[in-house]
KOLDO-425246 format. One record per residue (C-alpha): x, y, z; residue number from 1. Coordinates in nm, 3 decimals. Example, Ala and Ser with C-alpha at 12.3 -4.5 7.8 and 13.67 -1.06 7.14 Angstrom:
KOLDO-425246
1.230 -0.450 0.780 1 .
1.367 -0.106 0.714 2 .
//
This chain:
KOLDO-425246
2.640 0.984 -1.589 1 .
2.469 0.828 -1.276 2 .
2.136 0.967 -1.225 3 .
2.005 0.966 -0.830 4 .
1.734 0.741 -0.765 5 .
1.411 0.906 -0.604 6 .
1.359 0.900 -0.271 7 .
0.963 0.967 -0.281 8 .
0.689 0.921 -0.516 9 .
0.437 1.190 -0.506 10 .
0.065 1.117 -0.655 11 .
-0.184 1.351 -0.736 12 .
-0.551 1.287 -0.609 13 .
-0.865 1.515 -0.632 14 .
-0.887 1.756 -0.288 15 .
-1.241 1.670 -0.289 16 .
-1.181 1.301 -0.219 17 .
-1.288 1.161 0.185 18 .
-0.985 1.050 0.366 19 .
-1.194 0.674 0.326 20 .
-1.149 0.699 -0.046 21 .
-0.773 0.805 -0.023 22 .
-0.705 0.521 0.139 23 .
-0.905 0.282 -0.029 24 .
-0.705 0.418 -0.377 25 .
-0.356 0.443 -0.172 26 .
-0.403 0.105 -0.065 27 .
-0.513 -0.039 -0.413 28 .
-0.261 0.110 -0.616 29 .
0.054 -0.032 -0.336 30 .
-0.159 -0.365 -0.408 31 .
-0.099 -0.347 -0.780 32 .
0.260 -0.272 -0.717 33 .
0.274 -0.631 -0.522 34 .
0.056 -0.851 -0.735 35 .
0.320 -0.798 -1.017 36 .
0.625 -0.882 -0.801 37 .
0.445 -1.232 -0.702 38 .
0.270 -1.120 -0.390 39 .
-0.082 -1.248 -0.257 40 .
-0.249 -0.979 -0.146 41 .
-0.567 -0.968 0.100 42 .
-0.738 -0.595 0.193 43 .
-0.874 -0.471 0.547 44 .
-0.800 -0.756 0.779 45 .
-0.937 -0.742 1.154 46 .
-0.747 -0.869 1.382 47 .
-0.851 -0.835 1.754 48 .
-0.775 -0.443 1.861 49 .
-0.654 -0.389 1.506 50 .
-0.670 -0.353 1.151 51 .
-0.426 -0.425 0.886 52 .
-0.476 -0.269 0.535 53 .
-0.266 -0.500 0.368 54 .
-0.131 -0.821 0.355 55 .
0.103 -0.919 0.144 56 .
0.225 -1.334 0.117 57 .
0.497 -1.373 -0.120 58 .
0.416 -1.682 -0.343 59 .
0.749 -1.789 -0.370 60 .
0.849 -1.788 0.019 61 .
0.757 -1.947 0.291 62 .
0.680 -1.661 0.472 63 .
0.439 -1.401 0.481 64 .
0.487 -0.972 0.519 65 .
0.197 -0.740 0.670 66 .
0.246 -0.430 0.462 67 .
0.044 -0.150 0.676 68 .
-0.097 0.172 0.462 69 .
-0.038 0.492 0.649 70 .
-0.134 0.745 0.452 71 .
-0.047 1.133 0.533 72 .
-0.135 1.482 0.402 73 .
0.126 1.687 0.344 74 .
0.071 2.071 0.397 75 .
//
């Protein structure tokens, strides 16, 4: 039997935690989901009028991907 792959993943932080540390944890754990999968990864870039929270350069391409953290409460 075929099981259905997930559409979401759902983690569990403290309530307590600043909306800073949220995303300082969401963006380090999708970091150690790249590193893994051969992916340079450099936090918080400023770029003028902007900031990106991640980028990702695969080390086997020739090409790199921005991967952008938006993180959002659910209620």
């Amino acid at each position: 039997m075929k099981r259905p792959h997930p559409k979401h993943l759902l983690l569990a932080i403290p309530e307590d935690w600043t909306n800073d540390r949220k995303g300082d944890f969401f963006e380090s754990f999708v970091a150690d989901l790249l590193r893994p999968m051969r992916f340079a990864v450099e936090r918080r870039l400023r770029v003028t009028g902007m900031e990106i929270d991640l980028l990702a350069k695969g080390l086997d391409m020739l090409t790199a991907s921005a991967a952008i953290c938006i993180g959002q409460a659910r209620e």
